[in-house]
MARTI-148048 format. One record per residue: x, y, z of N, C-alpha, C in turn; residue number from 1. Coordinates in pm, whole numbers, plus 50000, padded with zeros to 5 digits. Layout:
N
> n_x|n_y|n_z|ca_x|ca_y|ca_z|c_x|c_y|c_z|i
> X|Y|Z|X|Y|Z|X|Y|Z|NUM
...
# end
This chain:
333
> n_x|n_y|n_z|ca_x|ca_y|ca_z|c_x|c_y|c_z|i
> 65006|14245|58688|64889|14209|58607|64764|14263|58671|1
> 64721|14298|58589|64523|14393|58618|64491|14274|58695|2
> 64396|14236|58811|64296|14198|58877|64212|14107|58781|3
> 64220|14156|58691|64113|14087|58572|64184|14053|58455|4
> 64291|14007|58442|64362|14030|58348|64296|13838|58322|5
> 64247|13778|58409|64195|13622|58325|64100|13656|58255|6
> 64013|13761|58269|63907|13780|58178|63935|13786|57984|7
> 64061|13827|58018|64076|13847|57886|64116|13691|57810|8
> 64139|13577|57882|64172|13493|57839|64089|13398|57734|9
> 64156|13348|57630|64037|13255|57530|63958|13309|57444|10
> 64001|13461|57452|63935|13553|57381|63931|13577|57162|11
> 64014|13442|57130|64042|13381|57013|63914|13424|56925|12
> 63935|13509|56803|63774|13546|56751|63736|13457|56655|13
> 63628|13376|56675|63573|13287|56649|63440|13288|56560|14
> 63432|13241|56427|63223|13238|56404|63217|13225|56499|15
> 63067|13292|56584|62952|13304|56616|62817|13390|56598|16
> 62684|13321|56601|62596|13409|56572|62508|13386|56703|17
> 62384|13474|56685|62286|13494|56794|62254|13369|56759|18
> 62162|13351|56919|62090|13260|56966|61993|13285|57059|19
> 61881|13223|56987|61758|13275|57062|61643|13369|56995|20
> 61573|13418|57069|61475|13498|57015|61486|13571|56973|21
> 61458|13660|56848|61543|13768|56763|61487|13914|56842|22
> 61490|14026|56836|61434|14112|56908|61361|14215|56778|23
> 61362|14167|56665|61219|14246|56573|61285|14221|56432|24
> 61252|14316|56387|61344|14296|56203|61467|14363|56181|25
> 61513|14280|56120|61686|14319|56120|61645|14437|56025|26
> 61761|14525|56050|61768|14663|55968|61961|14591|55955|27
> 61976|14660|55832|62146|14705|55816|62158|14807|55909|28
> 62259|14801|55946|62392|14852|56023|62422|14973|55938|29
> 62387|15103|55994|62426|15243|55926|62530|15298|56014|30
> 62679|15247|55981|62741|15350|56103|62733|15519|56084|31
> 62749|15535|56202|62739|15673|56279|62834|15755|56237|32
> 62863|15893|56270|62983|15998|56240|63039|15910|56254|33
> 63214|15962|56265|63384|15911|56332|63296|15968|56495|34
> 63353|15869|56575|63334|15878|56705|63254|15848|56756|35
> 63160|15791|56736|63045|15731|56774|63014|15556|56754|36
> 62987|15513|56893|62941|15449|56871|62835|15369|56962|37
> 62797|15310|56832|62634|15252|56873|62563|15392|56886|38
> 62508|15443|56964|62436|15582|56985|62513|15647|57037|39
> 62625|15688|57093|62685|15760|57173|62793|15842|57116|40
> 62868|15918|57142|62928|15983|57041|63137|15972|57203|41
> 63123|15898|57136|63286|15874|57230|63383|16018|57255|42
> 63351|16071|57153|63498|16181|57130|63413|16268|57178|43
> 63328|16326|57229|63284|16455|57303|63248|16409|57434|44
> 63277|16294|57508|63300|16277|57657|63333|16350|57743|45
> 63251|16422|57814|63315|16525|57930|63269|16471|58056|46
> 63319|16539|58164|63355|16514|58306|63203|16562|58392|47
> 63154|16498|58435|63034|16417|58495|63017|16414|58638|48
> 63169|16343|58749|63221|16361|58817|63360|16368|58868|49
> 63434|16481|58915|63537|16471|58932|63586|16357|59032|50
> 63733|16310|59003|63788|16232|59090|63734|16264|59238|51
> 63655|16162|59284|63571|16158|59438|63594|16088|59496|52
> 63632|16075|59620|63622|15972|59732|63500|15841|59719|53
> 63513|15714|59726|63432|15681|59776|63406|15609|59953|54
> 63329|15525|59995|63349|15473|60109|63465|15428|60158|55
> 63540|15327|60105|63620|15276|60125|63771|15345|60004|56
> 63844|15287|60058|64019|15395|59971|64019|15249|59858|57
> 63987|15141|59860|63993|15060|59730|63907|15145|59593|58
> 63958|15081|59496|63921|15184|59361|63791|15072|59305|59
> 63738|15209|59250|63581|15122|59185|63546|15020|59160|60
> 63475|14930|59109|63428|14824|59047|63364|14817|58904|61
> 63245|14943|58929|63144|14930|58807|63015|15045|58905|62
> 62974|15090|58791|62882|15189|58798|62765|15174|58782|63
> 62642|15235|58814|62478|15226|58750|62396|15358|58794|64
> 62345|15393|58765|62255|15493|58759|62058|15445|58738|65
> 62009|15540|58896|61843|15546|58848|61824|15580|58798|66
> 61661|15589|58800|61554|15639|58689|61594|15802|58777|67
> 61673|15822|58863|61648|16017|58907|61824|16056|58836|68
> 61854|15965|58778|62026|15971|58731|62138|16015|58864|69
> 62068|15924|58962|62162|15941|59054|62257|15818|59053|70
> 62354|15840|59090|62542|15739|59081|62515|15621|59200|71
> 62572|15504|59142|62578|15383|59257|62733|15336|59208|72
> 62804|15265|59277|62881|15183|59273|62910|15124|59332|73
> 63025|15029|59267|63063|14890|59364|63203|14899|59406|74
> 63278|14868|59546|63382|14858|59541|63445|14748|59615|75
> 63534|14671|59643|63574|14587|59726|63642|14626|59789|76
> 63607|14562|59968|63622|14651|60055|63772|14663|60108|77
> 63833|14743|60153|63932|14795|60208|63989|14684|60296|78
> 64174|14700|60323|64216|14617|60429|64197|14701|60516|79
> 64161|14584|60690|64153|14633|60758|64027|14612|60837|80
> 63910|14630|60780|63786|14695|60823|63722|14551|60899|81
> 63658|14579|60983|63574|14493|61095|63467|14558|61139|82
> 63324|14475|61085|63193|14512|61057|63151|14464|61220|83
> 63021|14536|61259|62984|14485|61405|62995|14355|61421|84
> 62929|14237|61307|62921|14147|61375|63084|14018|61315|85
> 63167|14097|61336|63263|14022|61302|63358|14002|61399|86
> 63416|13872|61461|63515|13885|61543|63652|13937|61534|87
> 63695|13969|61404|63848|14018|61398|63859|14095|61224|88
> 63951|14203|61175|63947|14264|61118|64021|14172|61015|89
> 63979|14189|60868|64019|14080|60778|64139|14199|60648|90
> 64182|14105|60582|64296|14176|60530|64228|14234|60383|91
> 64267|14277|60285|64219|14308|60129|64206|14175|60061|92
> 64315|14086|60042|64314|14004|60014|64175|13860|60025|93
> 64185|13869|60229|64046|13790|60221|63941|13854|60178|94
> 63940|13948|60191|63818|14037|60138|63728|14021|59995|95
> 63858|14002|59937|63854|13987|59804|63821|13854|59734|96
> 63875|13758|59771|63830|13596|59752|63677|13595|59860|97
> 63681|13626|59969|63556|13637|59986|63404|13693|59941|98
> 63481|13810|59799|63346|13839|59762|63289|13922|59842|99
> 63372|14033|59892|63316|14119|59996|63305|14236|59960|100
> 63195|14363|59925|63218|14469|59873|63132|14580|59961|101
> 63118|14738|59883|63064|14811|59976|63010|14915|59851|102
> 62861|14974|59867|62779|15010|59762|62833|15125|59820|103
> 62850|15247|59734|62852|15403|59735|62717|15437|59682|104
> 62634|15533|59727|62566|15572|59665|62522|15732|59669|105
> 62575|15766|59541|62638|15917|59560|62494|16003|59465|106
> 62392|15996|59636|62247|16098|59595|62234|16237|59560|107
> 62331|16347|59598|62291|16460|59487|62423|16498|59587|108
> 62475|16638|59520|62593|16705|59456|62557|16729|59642|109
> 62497|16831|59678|62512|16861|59841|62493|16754|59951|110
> 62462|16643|59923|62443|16539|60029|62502|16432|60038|111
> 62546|16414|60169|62673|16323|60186|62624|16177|60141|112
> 62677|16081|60060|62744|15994|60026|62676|15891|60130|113
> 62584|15775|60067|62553|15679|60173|62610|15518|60116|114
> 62602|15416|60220|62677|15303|60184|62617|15192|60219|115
> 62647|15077|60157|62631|14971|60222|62686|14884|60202|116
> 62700|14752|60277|62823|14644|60228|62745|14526|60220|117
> 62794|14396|60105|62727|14309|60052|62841|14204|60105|118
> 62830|14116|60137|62958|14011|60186|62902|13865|60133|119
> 62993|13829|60034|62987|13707|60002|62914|13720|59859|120
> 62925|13843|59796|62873|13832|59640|62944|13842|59526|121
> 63056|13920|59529|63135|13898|59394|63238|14012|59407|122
> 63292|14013|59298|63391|14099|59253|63328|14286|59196|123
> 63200|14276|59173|63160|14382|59097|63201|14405|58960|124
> 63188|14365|58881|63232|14400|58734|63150|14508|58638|125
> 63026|14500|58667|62920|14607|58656|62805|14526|58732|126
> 62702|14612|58740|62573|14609|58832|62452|14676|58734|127
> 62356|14720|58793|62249|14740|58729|62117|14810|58861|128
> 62029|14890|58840|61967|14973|58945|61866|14982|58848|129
> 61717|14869|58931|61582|14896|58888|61508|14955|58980|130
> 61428|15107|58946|61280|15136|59071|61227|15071|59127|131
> 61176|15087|59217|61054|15023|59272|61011|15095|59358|132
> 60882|15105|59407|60789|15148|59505|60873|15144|59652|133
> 60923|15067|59653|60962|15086|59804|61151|15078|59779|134
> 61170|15177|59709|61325|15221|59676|61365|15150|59587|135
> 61544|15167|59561|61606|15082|59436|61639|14969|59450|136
> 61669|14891|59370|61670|14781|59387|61816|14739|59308|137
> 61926|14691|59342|62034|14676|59267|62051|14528|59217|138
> 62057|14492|59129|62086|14374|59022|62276|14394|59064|139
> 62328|14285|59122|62419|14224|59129|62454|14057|59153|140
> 62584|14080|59075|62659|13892|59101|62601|13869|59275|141
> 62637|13719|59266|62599|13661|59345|62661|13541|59397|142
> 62673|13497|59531|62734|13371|59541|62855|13324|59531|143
> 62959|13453|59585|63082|13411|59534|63167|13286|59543|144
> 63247|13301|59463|63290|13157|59426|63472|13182|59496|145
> 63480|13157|59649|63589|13206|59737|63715|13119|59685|146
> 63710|13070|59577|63891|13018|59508|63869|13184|59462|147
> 63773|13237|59373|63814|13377|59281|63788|13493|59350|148
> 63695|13462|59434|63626|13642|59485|63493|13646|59310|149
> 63491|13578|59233|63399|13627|59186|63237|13562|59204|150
> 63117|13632|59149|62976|13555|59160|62973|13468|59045|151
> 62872|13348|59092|62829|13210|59081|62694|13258|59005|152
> 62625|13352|59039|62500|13333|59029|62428|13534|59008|153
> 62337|13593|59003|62226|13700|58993|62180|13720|59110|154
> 62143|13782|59159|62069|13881|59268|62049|14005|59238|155
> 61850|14036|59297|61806|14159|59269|61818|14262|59475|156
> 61853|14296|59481|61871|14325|59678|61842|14483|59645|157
> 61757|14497|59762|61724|14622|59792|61828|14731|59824|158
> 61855|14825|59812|61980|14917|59864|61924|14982|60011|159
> 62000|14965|60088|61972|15001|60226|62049|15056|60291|160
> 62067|15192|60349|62182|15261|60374|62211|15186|60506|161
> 62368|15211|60536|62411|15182|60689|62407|15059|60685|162
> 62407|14906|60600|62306|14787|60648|62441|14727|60596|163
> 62423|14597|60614|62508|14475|60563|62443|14349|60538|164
> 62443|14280|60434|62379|14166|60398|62424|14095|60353|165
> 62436|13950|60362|62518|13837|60341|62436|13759|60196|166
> 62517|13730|60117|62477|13623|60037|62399|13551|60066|167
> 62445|13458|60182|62382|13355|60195|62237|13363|60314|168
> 62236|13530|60301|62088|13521|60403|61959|13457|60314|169
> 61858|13400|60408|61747|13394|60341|61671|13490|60226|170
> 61704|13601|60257|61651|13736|60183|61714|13739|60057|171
> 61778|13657|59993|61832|13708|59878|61792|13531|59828|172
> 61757|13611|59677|61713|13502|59612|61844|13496|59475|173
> 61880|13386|59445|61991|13369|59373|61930|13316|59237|174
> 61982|13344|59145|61932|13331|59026|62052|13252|58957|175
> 61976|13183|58888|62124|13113|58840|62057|12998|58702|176
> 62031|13125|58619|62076|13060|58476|62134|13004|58391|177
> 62248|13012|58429|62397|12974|58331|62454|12875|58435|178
> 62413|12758|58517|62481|12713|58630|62601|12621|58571|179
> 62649|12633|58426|62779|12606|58410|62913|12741|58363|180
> 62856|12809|58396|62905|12911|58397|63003|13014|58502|181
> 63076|13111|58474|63161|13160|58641|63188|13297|58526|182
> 63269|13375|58679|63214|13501|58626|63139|13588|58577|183
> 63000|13562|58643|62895|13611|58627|62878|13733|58701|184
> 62808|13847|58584|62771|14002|58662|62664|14071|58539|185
> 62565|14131|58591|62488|14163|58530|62447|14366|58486|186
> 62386|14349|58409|62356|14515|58345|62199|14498|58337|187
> 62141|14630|58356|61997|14620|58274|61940|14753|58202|188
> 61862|14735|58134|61826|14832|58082|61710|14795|58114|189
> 61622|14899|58217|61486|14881|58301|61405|14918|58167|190
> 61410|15022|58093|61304|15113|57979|61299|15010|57864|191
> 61404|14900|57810|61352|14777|57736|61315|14646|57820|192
> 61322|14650|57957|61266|14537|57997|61375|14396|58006|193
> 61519|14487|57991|61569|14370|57958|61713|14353|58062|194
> 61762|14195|58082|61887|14202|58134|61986|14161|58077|195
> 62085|14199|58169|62253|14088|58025|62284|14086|58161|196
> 62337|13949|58162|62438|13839|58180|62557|13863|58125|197
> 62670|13892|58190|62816|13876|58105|62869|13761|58202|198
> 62904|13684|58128|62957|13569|58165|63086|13452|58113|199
> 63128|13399|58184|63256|13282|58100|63171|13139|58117|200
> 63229|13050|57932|63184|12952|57964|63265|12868|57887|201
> 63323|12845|58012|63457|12728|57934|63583|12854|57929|202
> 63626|12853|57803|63761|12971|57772|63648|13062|57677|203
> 63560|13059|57671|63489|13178|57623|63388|13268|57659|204
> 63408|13408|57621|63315|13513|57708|63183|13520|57635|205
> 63099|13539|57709|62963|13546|57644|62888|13611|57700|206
> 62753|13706|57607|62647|13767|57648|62525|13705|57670|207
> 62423|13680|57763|62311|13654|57727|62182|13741|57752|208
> 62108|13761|57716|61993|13866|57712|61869|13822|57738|209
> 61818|13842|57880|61642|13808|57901|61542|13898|57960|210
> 61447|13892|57932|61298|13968|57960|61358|13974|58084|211
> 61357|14085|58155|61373|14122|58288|61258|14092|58369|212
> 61131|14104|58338|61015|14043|58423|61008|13875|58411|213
> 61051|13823|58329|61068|13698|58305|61125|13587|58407|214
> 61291|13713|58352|61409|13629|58467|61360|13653|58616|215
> 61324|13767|58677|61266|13756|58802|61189|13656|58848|216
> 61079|13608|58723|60964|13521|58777|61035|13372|58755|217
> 61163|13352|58729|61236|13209|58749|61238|13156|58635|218
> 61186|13185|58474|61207|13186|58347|61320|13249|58320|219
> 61389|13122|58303|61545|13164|58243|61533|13145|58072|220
> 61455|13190|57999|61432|13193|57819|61539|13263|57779|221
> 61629|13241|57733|61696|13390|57657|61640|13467|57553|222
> 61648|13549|57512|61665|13610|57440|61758|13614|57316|223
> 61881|13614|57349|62001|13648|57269|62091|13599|57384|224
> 62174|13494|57276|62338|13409|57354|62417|13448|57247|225
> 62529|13522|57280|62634|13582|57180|62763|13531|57259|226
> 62809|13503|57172|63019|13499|57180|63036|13591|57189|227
> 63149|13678|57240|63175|13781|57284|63297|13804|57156|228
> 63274|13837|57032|63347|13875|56924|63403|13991|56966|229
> 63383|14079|57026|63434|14199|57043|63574|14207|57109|230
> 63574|14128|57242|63715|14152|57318|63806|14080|57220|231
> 63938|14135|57218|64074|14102|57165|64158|14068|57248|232
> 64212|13973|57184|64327|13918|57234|64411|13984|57327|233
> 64405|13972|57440|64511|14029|57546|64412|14138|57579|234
> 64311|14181|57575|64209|14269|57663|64189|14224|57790|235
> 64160|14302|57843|64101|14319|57997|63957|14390|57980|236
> 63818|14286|57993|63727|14386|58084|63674|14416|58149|237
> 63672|14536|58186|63612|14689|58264|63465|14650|58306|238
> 63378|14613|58210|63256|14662|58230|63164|14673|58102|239
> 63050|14652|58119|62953|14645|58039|62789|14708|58092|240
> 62728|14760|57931|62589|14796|57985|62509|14718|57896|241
> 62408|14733|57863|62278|14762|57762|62197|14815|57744|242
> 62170|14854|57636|62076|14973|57563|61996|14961|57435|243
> 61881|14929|57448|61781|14907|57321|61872|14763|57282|244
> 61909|14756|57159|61981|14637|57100|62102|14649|57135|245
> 62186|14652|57152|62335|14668|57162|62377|14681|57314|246
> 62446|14547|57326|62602|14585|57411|62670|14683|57444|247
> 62709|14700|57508|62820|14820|57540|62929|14746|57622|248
> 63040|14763|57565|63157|14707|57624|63268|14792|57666|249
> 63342|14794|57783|63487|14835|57816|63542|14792|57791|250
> 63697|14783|57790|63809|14705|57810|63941|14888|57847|251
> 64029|14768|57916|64151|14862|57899|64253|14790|58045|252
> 64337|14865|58035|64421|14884|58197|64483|14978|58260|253
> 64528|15021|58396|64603|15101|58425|64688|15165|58303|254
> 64720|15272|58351|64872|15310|58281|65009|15234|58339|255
> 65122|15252|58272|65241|15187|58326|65328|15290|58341|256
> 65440|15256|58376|65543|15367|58364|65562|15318|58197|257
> 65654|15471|58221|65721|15546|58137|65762|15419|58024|258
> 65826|15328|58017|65896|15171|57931|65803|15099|57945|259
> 65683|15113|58013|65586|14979|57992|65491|15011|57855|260
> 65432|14936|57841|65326|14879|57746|65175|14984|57771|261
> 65187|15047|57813|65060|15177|57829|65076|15318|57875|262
> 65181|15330|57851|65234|15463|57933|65146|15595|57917|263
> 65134|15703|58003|65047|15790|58004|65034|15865|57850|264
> 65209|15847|57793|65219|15951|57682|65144|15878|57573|265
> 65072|15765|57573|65000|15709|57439|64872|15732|57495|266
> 64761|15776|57593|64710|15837|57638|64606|15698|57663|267
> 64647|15616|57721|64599|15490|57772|64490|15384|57667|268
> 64473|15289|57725|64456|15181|57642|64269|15142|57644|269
> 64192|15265|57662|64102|15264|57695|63975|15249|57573|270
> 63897|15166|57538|63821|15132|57418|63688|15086|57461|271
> 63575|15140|57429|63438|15123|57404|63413|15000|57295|272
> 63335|14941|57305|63275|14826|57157|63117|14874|57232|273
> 63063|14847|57048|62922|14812|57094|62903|14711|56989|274
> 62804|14646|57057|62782|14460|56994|62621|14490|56960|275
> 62541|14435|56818|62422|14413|56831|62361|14298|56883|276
> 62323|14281|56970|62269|14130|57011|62167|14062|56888|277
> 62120|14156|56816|62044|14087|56675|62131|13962|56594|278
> 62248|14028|56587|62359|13905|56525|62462|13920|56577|279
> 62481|13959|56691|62666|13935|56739|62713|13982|56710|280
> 62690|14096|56571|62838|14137|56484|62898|14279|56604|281
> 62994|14318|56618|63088|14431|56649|63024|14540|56551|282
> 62976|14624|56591|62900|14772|56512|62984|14871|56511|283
> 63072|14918|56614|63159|14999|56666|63267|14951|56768|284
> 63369|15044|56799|63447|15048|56855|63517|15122|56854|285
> 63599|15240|56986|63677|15377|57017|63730|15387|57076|286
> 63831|15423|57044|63906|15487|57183|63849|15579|57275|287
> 63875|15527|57418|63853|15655|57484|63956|15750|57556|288
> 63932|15849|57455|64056|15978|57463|64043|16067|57629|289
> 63959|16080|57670|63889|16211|57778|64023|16172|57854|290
> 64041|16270|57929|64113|16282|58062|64233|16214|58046|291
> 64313|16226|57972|64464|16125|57946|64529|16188|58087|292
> 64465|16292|58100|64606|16326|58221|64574|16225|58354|293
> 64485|16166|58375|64406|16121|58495|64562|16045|58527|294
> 64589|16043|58673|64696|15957|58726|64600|15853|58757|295
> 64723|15744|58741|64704|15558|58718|64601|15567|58613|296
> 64466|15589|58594|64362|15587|58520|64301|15457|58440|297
> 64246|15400|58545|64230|15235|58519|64020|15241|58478|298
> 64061|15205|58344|63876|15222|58280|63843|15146|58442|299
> 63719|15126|58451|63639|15036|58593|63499|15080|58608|300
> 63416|15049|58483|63288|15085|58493|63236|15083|58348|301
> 63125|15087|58317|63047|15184|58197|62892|15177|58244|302
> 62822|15253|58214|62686|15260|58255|62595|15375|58135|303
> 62449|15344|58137|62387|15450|58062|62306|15500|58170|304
> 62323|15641|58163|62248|15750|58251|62134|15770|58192|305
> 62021|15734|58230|61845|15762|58141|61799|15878|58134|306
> 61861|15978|58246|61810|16109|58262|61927|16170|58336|307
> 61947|16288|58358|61845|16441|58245|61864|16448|58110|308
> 62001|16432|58043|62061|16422|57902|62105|16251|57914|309
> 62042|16190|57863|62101|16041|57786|62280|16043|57784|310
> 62284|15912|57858|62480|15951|57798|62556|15764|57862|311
> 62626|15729|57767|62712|15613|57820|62857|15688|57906|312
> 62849|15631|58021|62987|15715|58118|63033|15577|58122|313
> 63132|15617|58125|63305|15594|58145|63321|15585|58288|314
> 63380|15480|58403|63434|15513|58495|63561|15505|58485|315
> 63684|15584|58513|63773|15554|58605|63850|15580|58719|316
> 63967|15444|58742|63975|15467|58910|64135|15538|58874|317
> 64136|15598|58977|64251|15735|58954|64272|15720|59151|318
> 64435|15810|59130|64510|15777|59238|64511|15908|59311|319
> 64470|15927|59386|64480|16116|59464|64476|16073|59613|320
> 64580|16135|59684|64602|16173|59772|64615|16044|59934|321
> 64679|15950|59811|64702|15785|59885|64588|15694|59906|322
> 64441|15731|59827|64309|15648|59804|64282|15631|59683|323
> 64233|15525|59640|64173|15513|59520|64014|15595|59475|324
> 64011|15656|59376|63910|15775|59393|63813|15745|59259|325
> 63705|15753|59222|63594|15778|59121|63627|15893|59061|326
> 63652|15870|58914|63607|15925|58777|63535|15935|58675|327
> 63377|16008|58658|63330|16004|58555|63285|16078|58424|328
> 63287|15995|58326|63312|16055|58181|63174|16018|58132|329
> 63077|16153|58092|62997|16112|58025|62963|16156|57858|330
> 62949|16033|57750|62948|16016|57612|62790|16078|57559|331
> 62761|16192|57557|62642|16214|57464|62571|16113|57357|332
> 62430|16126|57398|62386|16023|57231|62400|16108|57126|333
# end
């Protein structure tokens, strides 16, 4: 079973509508060509980055991109590894209920690859990367919750190469809107000002949407509280973004062998949704075809790139050479 395979649970499609502040005047819903969706066009997805190493040989988490469209990700960290200030080397497993991960941050095509590790924040499911004057700033879960390995809570933390920072240092301020809530991980879209919350509450998945200058200043208002109509029954997901109005959703899993339930030759189980947060409804939804040949090829990401060309990418984690490696697919608007 996928790592995340509870996510998909309770996923029963249910009425629901928005809640909260509407975000302007409803227009009808004009779908797009075949292949597109929401703004993006699914079926002309090309390769972005080839299968890459990251820090650690565990496979991705979730992706984000700056305002310079440079690559971040999340991964949970490797068995084995023992940080300076640790007395003894911990296994994958604790690693993992501990909420222990390690940022890649992959700054341009000739320059090596810098890192950092977050201990005690979550699983990574997606993340989010706002500017600032004195560098980026990454929007991740928070507070992990050590029965799951996943975050409790929001955090905005500076990215700092070489460094390590604990949850529970003073320096990190925890945000925690939804405090009946678990499985919490966040997306933003810096150019509307806005954040999402993907979250469980109870047996159901849900979006919520707030003023990004807002939620910083400790105004938890929503915006938009949606049921998560989109995932299906027996999904797994990947990852999520946002963009202007609309959701962006993953789902999928590994491939299986040859007699299982995803085998390479149906060219994997990989599907985009986009959700309007105006009313909840499902606008779209695609397969994602790119790269069937990818070995294992487990979706583990989605993100929107703001610059140079606009594009929703695709991560996935793929198997080369006995490490788990980065794949990305990027969807034209």
């Amino acid at each position: 079973m996928s790592r995340r395979a509870m996510l998909a649970g309770g996923s029963t499609v249910v009425a629901a509508a928005a809640v909260g502040v509407a975000f302007g005047r409803r227009e009808r819903h004009v779908p797009g060509p075949v292949g597109t969706v929401g703004l993006f066009d699914i079926d002309a997805a090309s390769e972005l980055l080839p299968p890459t190493p990251l820090h650690h040989t565990t496979g991705p988490q979730s992706i984000a991109f700056d305002d310079q469209g440079r690559l971040y990700s999340l991964q949970v960290m490797q068995n084995g590894i023992r940080l300076p200030d640790e007395r003894r080397t911990m296994s994958g497993k604790a690693r993992r209920l501990a909420g222990d991960m390690c940022v890649t941050a992959h700054r341009h095509r000739d320059a090596a690859p810098q890192h950092m590790y977050l201990r005690g924040f979550g699983h990574g499911i997606s993340m989010g990367v706002e500017p600032s004057g004195t560098g980026p700033q990454l929007w991740v879960e928070s507070d992990a919750d050590e029965r799951t390995g996943y975050g409790r809570a929001v955090a905005r933390i500076p990215f700092r190469n070489d460094t390590v920072l604990d949850s529970a240092s003073l320096a990190v301020r925890h945000h925690r809107p939804l405090p009946r809530s678990h499985r919490i991980h966040p997306a933003v879209d810096v150019a509307a000002n806005r954040l999402l919350v993907s979250h469980r509450a109870g047996d159901a998945h849900r979006y919520t949407t707030y003023a990004l200058d807002e939620f910083l200043s400790g105004s938890y208002r929503p915006l938009a509280d949606l049921r998560n109509l989109a995932l299906r029954k027996g999904e797994t997901l990947q990852g999520c973004a946002v963009h202007k109005d609309l959701v962006y959703q993953l789902t999928g899993t590994p491939y299986t062998e040859t007699g299982g339930d995803n085998p390479p030759s149906a060219g994997g189980n990989t599907f985009v949704s986009a959700i309007d947060m105006r009313s909840g409804k499902t606008v779209g939804r695609r397969k994602v075809s790119v790269a069937p040949h990818l070995p294992f090829r487990e979706p583990e990401g989605l993100a929107v790139r703001p610059v140079p060309d606009q594009a929703l990418c695709v991560a996935f984690s793929v198997t080369s050479g006995g490490r788990r490696r980065l794949a990305v697919y990027a969807c034209p608007s």
